[in-house]
C-alpha positions in Angstrom: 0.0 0.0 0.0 2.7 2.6 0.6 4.3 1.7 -2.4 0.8 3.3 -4.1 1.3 6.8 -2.3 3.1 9.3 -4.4 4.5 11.5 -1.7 7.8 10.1 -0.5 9.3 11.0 2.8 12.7 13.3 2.3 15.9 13.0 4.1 16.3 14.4 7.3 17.7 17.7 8.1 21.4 17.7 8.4 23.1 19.8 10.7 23.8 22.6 8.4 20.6 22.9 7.2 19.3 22.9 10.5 22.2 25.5 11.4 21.4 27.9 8.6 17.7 27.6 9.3 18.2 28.9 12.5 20.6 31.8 12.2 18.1 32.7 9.0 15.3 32.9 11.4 16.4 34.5 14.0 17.8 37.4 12.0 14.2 38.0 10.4 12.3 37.4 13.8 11.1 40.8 14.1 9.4 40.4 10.9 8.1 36.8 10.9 6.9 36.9 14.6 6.4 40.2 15.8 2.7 41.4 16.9 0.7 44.0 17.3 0.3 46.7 14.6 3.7 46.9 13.3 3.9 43.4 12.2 4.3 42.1 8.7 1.9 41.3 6.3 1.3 37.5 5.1 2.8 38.6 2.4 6.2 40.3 3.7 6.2 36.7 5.8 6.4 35.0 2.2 9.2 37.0 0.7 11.2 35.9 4.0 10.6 32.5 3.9 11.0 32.0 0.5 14.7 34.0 1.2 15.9 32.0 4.4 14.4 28.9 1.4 17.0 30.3 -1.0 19.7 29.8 2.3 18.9 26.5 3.3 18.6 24.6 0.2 22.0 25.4 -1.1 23.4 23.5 2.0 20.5 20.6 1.7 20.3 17.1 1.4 17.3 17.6 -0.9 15.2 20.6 -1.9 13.2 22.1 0.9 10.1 24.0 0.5 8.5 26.7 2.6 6.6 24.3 4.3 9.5 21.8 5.5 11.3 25.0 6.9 7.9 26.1 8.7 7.3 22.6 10.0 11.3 22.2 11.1 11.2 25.7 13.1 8.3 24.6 14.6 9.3 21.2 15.7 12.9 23.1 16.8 10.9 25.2 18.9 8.7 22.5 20.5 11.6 20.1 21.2 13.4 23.1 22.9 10.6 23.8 25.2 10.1 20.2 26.2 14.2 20.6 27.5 13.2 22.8 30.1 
């Protein structure tokens, strides 16, 4: 049956992706997190991601879309918190 599904699982992050990801994100976190009225617009939030997207993949073990980078800062964040 899996054999069937046409979405295939990448390769993990390695640690420079991971690396780049990071340093990417944290110099943009005004402008991908911030609230209140200053805050970007979805659209400012796109241009960014698809620029720290243009970082990573150089460095990757396979292409990376928006998403994966989304889904990898989250689960970053998440396993960070559970340290504590």
């Amino acid at each position: 049956m899996a054999e069937d599904s046409p979405k295939r699982r990448k390769a993990n992050f390695n640690e420079a992706e991971t690396e780049v990801l990071i340093e990417q994100v944290l110099k943009h976190e005004q402008l991908l997190f911030a609230a209140g009225p200053g805050r970007a617009s979805a659209g400012q939030k796109r241009k960014v991601w698809e620029l720290i997207r243009h970082k990573v993949n150089p460095v990757a073990a396979c292409p990376r879309d928006v998403e994966d980078l989304k889904k990898r800062w989250r689960d970053l964040k998440r396993r960070d918190r559970s340290k504590l």
